[in-house]
Structure formats: C-alpha cells, structure tokens
LUMKOL-885891 format. One record per residue (C-alpha): residue number from 1; residue in three letters; z, y, x. Coordinates in Angstrom, 3 decimals, always signed. Each point is the difference from the previous one (the first is absolute). Example, Ala and Ser with C-alpha at 12.3 -4.5 7.8 and 13.67 -1.06 7.14 Angstrom:
resi:resn:w:v:u
1:ALA:+7.800:-4.500:+12.300
2:SER:-0.660:+3.440:+1.370
// end
This chain:
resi:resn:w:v:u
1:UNK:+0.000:+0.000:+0.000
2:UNK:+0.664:+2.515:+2.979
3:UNK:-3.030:-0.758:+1.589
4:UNK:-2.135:+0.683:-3.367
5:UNK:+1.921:+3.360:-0.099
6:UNK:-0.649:+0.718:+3.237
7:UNK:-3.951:-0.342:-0.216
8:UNK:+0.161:+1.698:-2.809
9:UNK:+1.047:+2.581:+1.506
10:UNK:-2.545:+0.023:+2.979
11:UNK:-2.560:-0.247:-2.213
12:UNK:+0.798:+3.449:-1.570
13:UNK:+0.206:+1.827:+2.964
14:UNK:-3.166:-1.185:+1.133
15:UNK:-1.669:+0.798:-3.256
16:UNK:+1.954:+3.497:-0.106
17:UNK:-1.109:+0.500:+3.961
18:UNK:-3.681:-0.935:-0.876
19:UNK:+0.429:+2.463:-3.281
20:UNK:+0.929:+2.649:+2.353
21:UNK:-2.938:-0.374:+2.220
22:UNK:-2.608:-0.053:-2.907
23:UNK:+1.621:+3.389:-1.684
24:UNK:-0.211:+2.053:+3.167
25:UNK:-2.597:+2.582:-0.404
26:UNK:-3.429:+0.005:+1.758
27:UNK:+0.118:+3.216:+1.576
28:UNK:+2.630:-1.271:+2.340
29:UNK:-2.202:-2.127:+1.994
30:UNK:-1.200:-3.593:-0.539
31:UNK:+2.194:-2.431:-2.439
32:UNK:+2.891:-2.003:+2.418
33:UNK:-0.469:-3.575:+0.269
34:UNK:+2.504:-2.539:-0.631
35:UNK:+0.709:-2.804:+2.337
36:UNK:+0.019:-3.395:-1.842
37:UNK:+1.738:-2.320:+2.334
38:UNK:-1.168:-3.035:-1.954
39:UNK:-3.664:+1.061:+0.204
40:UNK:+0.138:+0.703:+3.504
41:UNK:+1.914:-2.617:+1.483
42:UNK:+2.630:+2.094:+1.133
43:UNK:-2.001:+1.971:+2.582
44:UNK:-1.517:+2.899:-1.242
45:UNK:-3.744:+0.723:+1.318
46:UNK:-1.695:+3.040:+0.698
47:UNK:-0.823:+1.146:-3.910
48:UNK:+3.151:-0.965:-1.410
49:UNK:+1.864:+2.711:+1.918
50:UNK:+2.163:+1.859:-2.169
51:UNK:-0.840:+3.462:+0.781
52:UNK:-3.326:+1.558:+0.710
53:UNK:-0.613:+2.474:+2.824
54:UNK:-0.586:+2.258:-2.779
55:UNK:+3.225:-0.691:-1.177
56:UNK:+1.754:+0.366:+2.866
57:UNK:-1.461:+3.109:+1.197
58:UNK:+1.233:+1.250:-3.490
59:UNK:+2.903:-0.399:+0.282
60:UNK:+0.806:+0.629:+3.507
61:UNK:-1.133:+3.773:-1.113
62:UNK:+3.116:+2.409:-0.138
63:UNK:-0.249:+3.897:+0.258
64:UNK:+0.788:+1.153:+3.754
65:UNK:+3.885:+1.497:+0.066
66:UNK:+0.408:+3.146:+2.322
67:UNK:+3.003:+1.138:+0.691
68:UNK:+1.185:+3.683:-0.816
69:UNK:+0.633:+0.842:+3.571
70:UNK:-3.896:-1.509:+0.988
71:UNK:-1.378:+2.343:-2.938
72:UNK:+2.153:+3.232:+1.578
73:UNK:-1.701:-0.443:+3.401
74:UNK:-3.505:-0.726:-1.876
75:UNK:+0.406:+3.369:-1.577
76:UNK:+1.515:+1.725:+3.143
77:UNK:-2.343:+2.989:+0.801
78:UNK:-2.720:-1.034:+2.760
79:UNK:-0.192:+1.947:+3.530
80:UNK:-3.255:+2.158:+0.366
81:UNK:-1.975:+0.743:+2.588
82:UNK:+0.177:+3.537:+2.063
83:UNK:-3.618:+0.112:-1.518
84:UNK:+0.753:-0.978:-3.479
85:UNK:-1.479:-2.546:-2.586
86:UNK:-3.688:+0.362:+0.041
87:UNK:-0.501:+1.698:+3.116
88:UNK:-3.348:-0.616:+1.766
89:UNK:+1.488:-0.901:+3.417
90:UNK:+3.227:-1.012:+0.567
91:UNK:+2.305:-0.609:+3.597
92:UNK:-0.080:-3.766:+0.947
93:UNK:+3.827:+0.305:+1.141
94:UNK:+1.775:+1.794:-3.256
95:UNK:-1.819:-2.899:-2.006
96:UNK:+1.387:-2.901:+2.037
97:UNK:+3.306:+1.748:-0.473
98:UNK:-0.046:+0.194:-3.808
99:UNK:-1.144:-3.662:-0.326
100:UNK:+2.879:-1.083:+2.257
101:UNK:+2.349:+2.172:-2.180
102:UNK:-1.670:-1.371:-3.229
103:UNK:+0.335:-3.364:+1.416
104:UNK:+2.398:-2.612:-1.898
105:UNK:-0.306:-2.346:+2.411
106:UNK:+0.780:+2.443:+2.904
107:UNK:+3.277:+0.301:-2.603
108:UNK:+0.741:-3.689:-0.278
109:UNK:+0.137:-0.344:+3.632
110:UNK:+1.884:+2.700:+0.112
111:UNK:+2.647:-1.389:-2.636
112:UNK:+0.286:-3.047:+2.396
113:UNK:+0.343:+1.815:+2.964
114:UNK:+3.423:+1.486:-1.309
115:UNK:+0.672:-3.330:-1.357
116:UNK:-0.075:-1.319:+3.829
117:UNK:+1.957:+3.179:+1.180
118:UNK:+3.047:-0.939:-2.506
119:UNK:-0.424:-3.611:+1.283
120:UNK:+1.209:+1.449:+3.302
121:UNK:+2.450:+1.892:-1.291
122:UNK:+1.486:-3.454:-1.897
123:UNK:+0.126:-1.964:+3.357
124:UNK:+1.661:+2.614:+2.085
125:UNK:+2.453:+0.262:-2.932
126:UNK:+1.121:-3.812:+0.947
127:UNK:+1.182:+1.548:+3.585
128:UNK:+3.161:+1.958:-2.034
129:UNK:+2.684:-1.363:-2.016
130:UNK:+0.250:-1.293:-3.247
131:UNK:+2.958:+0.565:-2.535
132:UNK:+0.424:-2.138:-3.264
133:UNK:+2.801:-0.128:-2.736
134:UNK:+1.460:-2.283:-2.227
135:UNK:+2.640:-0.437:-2.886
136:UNK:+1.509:-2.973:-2.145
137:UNK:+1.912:-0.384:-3.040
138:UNK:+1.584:-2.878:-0.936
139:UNK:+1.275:-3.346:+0.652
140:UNK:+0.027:-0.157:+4.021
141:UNK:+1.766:-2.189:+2.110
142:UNK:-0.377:+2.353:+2.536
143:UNK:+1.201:+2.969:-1.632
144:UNK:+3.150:-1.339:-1.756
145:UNK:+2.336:-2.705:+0.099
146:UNK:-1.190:-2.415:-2.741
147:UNK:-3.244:-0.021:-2.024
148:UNK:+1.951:+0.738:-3.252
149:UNK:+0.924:+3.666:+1.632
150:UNK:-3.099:+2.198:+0.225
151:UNK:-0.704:+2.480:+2.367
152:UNK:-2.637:+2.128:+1.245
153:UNK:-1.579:+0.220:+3.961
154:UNK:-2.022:+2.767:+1.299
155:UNK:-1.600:-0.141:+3.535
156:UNK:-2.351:+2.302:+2.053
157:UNK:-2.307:-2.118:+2.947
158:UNK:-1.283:+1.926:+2.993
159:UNK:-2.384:-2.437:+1.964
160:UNK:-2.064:+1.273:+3.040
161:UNK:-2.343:-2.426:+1.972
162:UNK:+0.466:+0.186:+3.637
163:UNK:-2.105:-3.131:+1.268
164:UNK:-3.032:-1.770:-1.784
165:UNK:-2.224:-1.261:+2.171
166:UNK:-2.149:+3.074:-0.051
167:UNK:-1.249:-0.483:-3.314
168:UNK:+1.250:+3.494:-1.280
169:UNK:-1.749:+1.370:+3.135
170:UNK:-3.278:-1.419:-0.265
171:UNK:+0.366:+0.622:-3.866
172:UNK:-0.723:+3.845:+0.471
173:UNK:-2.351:-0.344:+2.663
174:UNK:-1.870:-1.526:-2.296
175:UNK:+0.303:+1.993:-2.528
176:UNK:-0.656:+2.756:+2.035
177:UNK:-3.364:-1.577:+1.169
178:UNK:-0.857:-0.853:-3.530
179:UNK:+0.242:+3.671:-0.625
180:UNK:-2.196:+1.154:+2.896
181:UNK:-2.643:-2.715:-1.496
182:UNK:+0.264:+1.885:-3.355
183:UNK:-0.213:+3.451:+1.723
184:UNK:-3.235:-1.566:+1.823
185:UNK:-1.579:-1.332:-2.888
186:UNK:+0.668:+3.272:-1.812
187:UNK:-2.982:+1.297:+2.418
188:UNK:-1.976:-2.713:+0.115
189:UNK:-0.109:+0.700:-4.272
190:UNK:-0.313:+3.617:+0.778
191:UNK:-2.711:-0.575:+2.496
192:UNK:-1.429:-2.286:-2.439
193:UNK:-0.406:+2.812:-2.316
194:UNK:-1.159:+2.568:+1.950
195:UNK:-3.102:-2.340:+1.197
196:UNK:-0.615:-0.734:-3.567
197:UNK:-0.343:+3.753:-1.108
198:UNK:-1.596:+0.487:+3.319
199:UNK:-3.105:-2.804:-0.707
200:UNK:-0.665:+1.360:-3.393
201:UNK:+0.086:+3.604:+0.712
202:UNK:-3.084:-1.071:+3.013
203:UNK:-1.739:-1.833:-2.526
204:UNK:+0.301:+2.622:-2.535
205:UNK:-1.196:+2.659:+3.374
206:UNK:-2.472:-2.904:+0.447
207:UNK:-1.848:-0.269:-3.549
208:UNK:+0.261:+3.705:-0.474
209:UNK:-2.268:+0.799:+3.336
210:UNK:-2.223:-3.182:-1.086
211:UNK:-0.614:+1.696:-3.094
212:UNK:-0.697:+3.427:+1.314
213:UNK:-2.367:-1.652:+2.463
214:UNK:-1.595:-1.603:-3.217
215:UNK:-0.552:+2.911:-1.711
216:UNK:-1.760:+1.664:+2.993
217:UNK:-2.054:-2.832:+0.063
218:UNK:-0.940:-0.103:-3.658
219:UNK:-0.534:+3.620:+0.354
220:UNK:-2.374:+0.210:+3.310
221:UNK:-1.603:-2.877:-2.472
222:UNK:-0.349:+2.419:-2.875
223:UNK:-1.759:+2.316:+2.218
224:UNK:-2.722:-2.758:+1.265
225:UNK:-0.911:-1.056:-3.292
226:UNK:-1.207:+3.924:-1.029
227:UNK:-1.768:-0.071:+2.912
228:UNK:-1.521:-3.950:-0.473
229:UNK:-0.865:+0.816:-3.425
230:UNK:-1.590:+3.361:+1.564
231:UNK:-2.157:-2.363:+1.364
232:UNK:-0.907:-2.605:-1.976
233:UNK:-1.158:+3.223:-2.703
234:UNK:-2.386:+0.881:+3.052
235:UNK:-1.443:-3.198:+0.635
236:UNK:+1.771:-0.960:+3.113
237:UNK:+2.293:-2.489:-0.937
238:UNK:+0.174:-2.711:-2.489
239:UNK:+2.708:-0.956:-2.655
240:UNK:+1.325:-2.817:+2.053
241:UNK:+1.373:+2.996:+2.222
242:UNK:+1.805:+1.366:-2.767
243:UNK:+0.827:-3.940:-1.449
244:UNK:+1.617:-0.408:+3.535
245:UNK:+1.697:+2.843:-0.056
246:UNK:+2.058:-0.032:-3.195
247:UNK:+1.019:-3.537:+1.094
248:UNK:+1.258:+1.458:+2.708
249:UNK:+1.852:+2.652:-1.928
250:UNK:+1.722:-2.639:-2.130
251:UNK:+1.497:-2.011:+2.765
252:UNK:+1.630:+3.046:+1.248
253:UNK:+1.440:+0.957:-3.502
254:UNK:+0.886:-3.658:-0.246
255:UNK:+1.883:-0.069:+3.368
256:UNK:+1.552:+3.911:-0.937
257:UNK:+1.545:-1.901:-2.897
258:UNK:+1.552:-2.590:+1.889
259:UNK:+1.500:+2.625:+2.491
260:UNK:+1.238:+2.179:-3.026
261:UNK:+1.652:-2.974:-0.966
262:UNK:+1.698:-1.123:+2.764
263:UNK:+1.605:+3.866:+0.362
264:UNK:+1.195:-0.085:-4.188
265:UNK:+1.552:-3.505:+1.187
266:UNK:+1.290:+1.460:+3.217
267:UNK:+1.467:+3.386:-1.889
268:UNK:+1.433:-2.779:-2.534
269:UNK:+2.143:-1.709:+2.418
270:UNK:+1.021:+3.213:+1.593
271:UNK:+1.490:+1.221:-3.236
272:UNK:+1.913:-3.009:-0.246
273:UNK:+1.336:+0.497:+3.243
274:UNK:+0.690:+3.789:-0.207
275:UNK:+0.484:-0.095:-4.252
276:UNK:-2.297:+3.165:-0.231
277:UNK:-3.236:+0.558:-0.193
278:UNK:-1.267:-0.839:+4.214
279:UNK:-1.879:+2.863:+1.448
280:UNK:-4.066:-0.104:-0.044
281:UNK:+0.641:-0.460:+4.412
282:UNK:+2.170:-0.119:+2.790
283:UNK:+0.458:+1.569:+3.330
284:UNK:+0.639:-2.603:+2.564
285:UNK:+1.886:+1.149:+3.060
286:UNK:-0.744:-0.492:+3.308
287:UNK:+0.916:-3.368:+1.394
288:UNK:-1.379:-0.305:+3.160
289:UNK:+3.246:+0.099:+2.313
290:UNK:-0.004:-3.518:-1.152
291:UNK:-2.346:-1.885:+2.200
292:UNK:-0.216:+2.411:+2.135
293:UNK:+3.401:-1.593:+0.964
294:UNK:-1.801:-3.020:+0.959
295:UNK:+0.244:-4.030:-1.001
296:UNK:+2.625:-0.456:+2.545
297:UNK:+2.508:+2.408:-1.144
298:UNK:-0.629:-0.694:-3.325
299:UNK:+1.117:-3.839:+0.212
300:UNK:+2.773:+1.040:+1.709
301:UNK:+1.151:+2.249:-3.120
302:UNK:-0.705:-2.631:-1.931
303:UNK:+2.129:-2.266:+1.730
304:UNK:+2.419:+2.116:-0.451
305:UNK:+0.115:+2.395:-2.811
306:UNK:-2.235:-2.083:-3.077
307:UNK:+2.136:+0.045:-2.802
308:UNK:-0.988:-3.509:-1.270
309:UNK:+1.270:-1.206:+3.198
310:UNK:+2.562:+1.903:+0.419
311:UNK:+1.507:-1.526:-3.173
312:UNK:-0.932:-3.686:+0.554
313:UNK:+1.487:+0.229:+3.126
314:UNK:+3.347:+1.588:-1.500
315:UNK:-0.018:-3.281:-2.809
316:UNK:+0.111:-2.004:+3.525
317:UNK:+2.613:+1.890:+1.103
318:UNK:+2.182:-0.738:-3.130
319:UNK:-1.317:-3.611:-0.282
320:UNK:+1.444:-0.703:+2.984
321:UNK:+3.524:+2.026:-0.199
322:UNK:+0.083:-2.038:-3.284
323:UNK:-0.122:-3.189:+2.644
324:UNK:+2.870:+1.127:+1.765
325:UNK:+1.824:+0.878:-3.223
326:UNK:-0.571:-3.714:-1.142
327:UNK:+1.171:-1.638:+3.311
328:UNK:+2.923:+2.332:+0.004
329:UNK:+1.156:-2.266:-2.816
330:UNK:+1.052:-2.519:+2.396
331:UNK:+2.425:+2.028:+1.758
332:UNK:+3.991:+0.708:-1.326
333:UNK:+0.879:+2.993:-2.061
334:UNK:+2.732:+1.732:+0.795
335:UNK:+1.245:+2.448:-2.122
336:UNK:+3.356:+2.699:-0.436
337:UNK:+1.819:+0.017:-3.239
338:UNK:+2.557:+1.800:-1.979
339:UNK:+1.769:-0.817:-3.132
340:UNK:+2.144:+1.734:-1.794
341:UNK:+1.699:-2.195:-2.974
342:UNK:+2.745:+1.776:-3.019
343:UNK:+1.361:-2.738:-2.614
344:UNK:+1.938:+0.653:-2.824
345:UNK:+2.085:-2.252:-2.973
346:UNK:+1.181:+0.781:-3.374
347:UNK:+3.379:-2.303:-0.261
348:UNK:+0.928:-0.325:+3.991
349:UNK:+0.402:+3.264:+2.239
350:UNK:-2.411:-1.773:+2.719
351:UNK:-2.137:+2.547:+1.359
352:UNK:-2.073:-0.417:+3.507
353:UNK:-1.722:+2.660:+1.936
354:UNK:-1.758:-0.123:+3.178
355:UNK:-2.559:+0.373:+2.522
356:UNK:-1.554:-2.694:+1.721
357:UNK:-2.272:-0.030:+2.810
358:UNK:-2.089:-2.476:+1.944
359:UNK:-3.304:-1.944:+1.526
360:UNK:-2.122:-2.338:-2.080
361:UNK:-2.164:-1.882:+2.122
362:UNK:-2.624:-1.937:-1.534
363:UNK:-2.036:-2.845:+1.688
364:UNK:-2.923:-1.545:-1.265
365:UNK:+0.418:-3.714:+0.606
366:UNK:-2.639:-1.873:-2.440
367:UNK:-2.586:+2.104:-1.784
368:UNK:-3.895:-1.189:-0.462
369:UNK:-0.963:+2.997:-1.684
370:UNK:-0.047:+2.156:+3.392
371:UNK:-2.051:-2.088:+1.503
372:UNK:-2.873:-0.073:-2.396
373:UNK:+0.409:+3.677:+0.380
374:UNK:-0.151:+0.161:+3.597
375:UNK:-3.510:-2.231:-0.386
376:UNK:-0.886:+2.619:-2.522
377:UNK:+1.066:+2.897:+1.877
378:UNK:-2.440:-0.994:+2.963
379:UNK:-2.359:-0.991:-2.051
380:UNK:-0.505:+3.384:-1.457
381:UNK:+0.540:+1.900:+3.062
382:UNK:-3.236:-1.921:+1.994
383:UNK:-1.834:+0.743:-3.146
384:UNK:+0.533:+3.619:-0.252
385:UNK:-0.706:+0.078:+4.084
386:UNK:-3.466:-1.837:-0.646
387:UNK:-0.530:+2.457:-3.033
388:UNK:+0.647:+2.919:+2.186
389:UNK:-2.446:-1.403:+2.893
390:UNK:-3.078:-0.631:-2.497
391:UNK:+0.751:+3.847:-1.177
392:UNK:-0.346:+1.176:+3.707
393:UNK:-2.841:-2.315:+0.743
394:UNK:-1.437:+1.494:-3.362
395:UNK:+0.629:+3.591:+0.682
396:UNK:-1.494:+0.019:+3.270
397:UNK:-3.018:-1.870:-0.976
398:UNK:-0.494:+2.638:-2.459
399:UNK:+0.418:+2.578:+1.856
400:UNK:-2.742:-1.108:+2.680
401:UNK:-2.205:-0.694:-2.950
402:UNK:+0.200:+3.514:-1.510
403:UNK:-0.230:+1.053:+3.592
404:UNK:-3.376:-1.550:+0.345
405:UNK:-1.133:+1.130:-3.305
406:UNK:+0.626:+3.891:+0.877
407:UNK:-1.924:-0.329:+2.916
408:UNK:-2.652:-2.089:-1.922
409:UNK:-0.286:+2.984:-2.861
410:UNK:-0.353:+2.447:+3.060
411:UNK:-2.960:-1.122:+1.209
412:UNK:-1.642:-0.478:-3.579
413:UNK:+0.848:+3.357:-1.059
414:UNK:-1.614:+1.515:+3.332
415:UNK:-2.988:-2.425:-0.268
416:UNK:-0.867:+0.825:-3.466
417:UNK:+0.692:+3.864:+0.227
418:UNK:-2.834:-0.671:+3.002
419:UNK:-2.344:-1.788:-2.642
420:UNK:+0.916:+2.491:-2.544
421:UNK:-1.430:+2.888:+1.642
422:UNK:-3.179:-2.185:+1.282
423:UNK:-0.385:-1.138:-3.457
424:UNK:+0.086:+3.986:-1.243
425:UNK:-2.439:+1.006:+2.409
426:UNK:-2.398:-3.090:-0.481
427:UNK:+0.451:+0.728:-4.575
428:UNK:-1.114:+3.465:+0.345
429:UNK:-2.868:-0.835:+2.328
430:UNK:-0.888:-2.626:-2.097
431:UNK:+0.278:+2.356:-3.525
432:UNK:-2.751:+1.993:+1.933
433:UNK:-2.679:-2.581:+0.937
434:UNK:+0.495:-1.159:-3.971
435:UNK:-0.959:+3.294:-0.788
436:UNK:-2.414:+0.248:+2.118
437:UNK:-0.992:-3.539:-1.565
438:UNK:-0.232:-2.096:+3.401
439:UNK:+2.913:-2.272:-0.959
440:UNK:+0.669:-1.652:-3.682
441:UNK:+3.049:+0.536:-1.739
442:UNK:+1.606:-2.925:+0.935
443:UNK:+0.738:+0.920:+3.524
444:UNK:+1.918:+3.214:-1.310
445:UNK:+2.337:-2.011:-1.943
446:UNK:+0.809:-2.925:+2.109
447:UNK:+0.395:+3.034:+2.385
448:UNK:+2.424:+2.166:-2.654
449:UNK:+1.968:-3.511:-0.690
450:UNK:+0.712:-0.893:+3.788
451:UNK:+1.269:+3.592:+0.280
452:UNK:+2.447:-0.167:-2.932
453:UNK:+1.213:-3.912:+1.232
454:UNK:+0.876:+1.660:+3.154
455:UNK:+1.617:+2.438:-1.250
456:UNK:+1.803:-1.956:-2.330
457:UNK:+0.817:-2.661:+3.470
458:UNK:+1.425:+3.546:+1.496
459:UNK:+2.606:+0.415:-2.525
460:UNK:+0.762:-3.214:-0.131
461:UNK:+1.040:-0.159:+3.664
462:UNK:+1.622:+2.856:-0.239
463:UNK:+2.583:-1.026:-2.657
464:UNK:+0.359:-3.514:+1.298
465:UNK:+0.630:+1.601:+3.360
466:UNK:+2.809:+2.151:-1.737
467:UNK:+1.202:-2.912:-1.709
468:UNK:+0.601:-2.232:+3.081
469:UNK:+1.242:+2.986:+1.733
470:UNK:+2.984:+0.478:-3.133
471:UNK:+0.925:-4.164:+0.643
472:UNK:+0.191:+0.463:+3.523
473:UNK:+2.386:+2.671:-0.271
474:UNK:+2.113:-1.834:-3.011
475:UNK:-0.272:-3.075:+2.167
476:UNK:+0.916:+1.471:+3.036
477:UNK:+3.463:+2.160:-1.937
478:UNK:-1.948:+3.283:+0.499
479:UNK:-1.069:+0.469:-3.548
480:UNK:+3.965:+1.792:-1.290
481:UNK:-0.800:+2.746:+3.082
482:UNK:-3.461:+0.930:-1.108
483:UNK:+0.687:+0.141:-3.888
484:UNK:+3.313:+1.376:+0.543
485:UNK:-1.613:+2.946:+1.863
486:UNK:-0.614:+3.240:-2.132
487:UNK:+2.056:+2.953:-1.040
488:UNK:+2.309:-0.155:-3.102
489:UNK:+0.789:+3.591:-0.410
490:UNK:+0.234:+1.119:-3.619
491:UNK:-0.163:-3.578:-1.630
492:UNK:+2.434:-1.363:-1.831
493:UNK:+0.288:-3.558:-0.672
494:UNK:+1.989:-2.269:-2.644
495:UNK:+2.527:-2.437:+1.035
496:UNK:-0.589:-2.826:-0.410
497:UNK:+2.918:-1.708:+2.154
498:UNK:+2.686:-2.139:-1.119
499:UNK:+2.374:+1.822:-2.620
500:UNK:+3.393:-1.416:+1.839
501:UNK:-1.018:+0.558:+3.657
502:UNK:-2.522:+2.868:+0.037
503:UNK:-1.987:-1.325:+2.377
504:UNK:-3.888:+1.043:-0.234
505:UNK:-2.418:-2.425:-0.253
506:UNK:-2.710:-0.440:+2.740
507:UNK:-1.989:+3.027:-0.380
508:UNK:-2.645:+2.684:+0.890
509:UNK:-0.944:+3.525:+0.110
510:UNK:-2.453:+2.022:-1.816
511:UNK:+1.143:-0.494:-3.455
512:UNK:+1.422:+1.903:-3.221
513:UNK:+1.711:-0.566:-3.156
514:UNK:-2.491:-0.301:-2.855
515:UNK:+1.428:+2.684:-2.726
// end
C-alpha cells in the first residue's frame, strides 16, 4: 500500500513538471525538454538535454549592478586639454596626462599600492607589544573556594616576542618588497597608458596627413581631367584617356575613405581615453635624446630602471623572505610576558591580586605542516626568480628590436623623401610631354600614383619611427622624464588621490579642471 502511494505520488509531479514545461510561453525561447529516464536508459543523449542554449542564455541574463560610488566617479567632471575640446591641434604631453588621470586602471593599481603600504605597516606592528584583557563571572575553581560560591576574575596580558626564528623579520621585508612590486607595477600600468594614448594619437596624426595627401591628389587629378577633356574636345585624345582617368579618381576617393576612417576610429578611442571630444591633431615633441643615447646605454637603463622588471624582481625579493619566514618555523620562540590577575567572591572574603612576570619558550618538536611550507616556500621563490629572468631577457630583446626598427624607419624615411622629390620632378615633366601629346595618359598616372605611395611610405616611416622611439624610452624607464617635462603654471588639477591618505595619484602636467 505505501509503495502504490508513493508512485502515485511520482507520477504527479512528473505530470505537474511536464505541465509546467508545456505552459511556458514561446517568447521565452524554445519549449524545455524533459528527461525520461525510462526512455533513455538512464543516460541522457545529446537532444534530451534539459535546457537549450537558448534557454540558458535566458536566463543567465541579469541587468549589470553599479555601485553608487562607480556612478559618482562616472559622472566626475573630465580634465581638458590647455587647448580645449575640439581644438585643431592639440600638445602630445597634456593628452597623455589627462588619459593617465582619467585612467581607472592607473586607480586600481593605485588602490593596491596603498593596500601593500598598510601591509608593511601590519608586519612592523608584530615588532611591539601586544596587550589583551579578560573577565569571568561565575562558578571558578580558580577564583573561589568551591564551585557553589561564584566569583568574578579580571586579567590584563602584555606579551612581547623577543625570539622567533626571524620570521617577524623576514615578514616585513617582505612586505616591504611586495610594496615596492606594487609601486613598480603602478608605472609599468602608467607607462602602459601613456603608450596607448601615445599609438592612437600617431595614428590619428597618421590618417589625418594620409588624407590631406589624398585630397591633393584627388585635386591635382581634378585639374588633369579639365585639361584631358580639353583635349579629347580638340581631337587629341580619345575617351579611354578620360575612362582611365576617372578610374583613377575613384581609387583615390576610395582609399581617402579608408584614411578618413581610420582617423573617426582613431578620434573614437581617444575620447574614450581622454572622455572629451580628442583634438582633430597632436604635436609630438621632440624625442630624439633617446637614441641618440645609444643601444648600449639604453640596455643598461633597462637593466636597471624598467618598471616591469623592477617589480618582478621585487615579487623575488618577497618570495624568497617568505622562504626564510617559513624555515624560521623550525626554530624556538621565545617570548616576555606579563599578567596581571584580580579575583573576587560573593560569600568568602578571598580576593587575589597580582603581577606576574615571565619567559614562555616554545619549541616546535613534531609539525608536518612547516615542512610542506618550506617545499612551498622554495618552490615559489625559484618561480618568481625564473619569472623575473624571462622579463629581463624580454625587455632587452625588445629593446634591441625597437632599436633596430628606428634605425630601419630612418633610412626609409630618407630614401623615400629622395624618391619623392625624383618622382615630383619626373610627374611634372611627364604632365608636359602629355600635353605636348608624346606620351599617353597612362604614364602620367602610374607616375602621379608612385608619387602619392611614396609619400604615403614617408609618413609611414615617420610615425613608426616615432613609435619605436616612445617603446624604447618606456622600455628603457625614460618615458616618466620626457612626459613629465612641461610647465604647470596656472593649471589646476582634481584630486584624485586616496580620501584617507592624500596621496596623489601618478600624474602629469598640462592639465585643467573641466568647469
């Protein structure tokens, strides 16, 4: 009789599962499937799943939660530019500097570098005393004579470590390393940054001068086909000239879009970056102290002063204090303490009070725990030294890359400004003898297109030369000096630092409060 109950009772909340399924409505995706494990055996195969993807995409969907604080610092007022919003031309430096300041991952590094600064501050706090109280009421065999006559106990504890193996020691150096990798990384992030607004403000220089160079072009075109279809009315020219020509036109205007484009998509990113409208150009400064500083010098600064480096070699540092912190563990602990103890009862008169003073010396005798830790300890500390010797093998290889690629983009850029001016010379020459009708058309527009390619291969090697020249400074720790050059007289700036410390975030000058 139970059993009949029982699958009775299955049965309806199959049939009420199955209801369920068939009344959901169709606008939420396709109908769910129910898993018969009779049918299948037990094992349910590919199409008896019992959600769809649709399904499951459905309802994974839930509206995106920000938190007041993220909406206050959405809405903060944006930094502008000495030249404003809109401005034709803009200085290279003052925009690196608002992107930095507009940067919320520039803040989130610098929210964890004061987290590692109060990590310090907790492990030097283990070098002074501590001082703990305590109170009972009640029943204590301690406090009164029997367990039927309650009392009360008070106490105050002053402990102070004087021996542990090191472990307090090599607990702040680690923390203090940890907090110099922070710092480091900080940079690398800011560098980071900078090179990104840096890139896009040269591609935006770089699509803008491609463009103008286009329009020339489809102009100086413009003025050939009056004087084509001068000719062609006078019997000197057929309409293949003038066929030839307009196909000529339209590849430029095709290639002028793709350049307007790629400046809109450039000026996009840069508003991101800056949240204003980005300027229609840049100035770029002057960079060329770099090289001129030569490869050798410049792998020795990056040796020594690349952030990236810089901080995987301070994670080393505190990988391996954190070794000496875990074999410290093996070592006694010997530490001072100081009790002070007050007891009171209710039906006797017993009262105690006293100080008491003494050494508690603790000796690890059986404990597999520090052992695994010690493995782990070492473990981690070789890793973070192999990390930090891939990122110097990695930073200098870079470096001499970008360092060939600078002198590379030299040569190009003087080779084609030589073919540039040949070309010139050679396109109006050849303009003439079409006139003149000794050479067909086609000459003066293969002619007209190797002139704009090379002047288009000019500006190219320009910018990319720029471009290495901006990673071999951040590679090399000169990029902070050459953006943080500049005058910041008369501009105010918005702080942006933590609320409790004050301290400034990583900054720049050249920038003011938008109003």
């Amino acid at each position: 009789m139970t059993r009949s109950w029982l699958a009775f009772a299955c049965t309806c909340l199959m049939a009420g599962t199955s209801l369920a399924d068939d009344l959901r409505p169709a606008e939420k995706g396709l109908r769910l499937m129910t898993i018969d494990p009779l049918q299948t055996g037990g094992t349910p195969s590919g199409l008896d799943l019992r959600l769809t993807m649709m399904d499951q995409m459905g309802s994974a969907f839930l509206p995106i939660r920000r938190p007041q604080a993220a909406q206050d610092i959405a809405n903060e007022p944006s930094l502008l530019l000495r030249e404003g919003i809109g401005s034709v031309s803009a200085d290279l430096m003052d925009a690196v500097s608002v992107a930095i300041e507009e940067s919320d991952l520039v803040r989130s590094l610098s929210a964890e570098k004061r987290a590692a600064q109060a990590g310090v501050s907790r492990a030097s706090a283990a070098f002074l005393p501590t001082v703990s109280g305590n109170a009972w009421v009640g029943g204590d065999r301690d406090s009164s004579l029997s367990l039927n006559d309650p009392g009360m106990n008070a106490g105050i504890s002053i402990a102070l470590p004087l021996l542990d193996g090191g472990q307090r020691l090599y607990t702040k150096r680690s923390a203090e390393s940890r907090a110099l990798a922070a710092a480091a990384e900080l940079r690398s992030v800011t560098e980071s940054v900078a090179l990104e607004t840096i890139n896009a403000a040269i591609d935006l220089n770089l699509a803008t001068r491609q463009a103008k160079v286009l329009e020339d072009n489809l102009r100086d075109l413009g003025t050939l086909r009056k004087a084509v279809r001068g000719r062609v009315d006078a019997g000197r020219a057929s309409e293949a000239d003038v066929a030839e020509l307009e196909a000529e036109l339209s590849d430029v205007a095709r290639t002028l879009v793709i350049a307007s484009s790629s400046a809109v998509k450039s000026r996009a990113i840069l508003s991101s970056q800056l949240r204003q409208a980005a300027p229609g150009g840049f100035k770029l400064p002057n960079l060329e102290a770099v090289p001129r500083r030569g490869l050798d010098v410049l792998v020795d600064l990056t040796h020594s002063r690349n952030s990236g480096l810089e901080a995987n070699w301070h994670r080393f540092d505190a990988a391996e204090n954190g070794r000496k912190v875990a074999k410290g563990r093996y070592f006694p602990r010997l530490d001072l303490k100081t009790d002070y103890r007050t007891s009171r009862t209710t039906r006797t008169s017993r009262n105690t009070d006293g100080w008491s003073v003494g050494l508690q010396l603790t000796v690890p005798l059986v404990d597999l725990t520090t052992t695994a830790d010690v493995r782990e300890a070492d473990e981690l500390a070789n890793a973070a030294m192999h990390r930090a010797l891939s990122e110097d093998r990695k930073a200098e290889t870079q470096l001499r890359v970008d360092w060939i690629e600078v002198q590379s983009a030299t040569k190009q850029a003087d080779l084609s400004r030589r073919k540039i001016a040949a070309l010139r010379v050679s396109y109006a020459a050849k303009v003439d003898q079409y006139h003149a009708g000794l050479i067909p058309i086609d000459d003066v527009l293969l002619t007209r297109r190797q002139l704009t390619m090379a002047t288009s291969e000019e500006l190219e090697a320009v910018v990319t030369r720029f471009a290495a020249i901006t990673r071999l400074a951040a590679t090399s720790g000169l990029l902070a000096e050459i953006v943080g050059t500049g005058e910041n007289t008369g501009h105010r700036r918005r702080d942006t630092g933590s609320p409790d410390t004050g301290e400034p975030r990583p900054s720049l000058p050249g920038v003011v409060v938008a109003r």
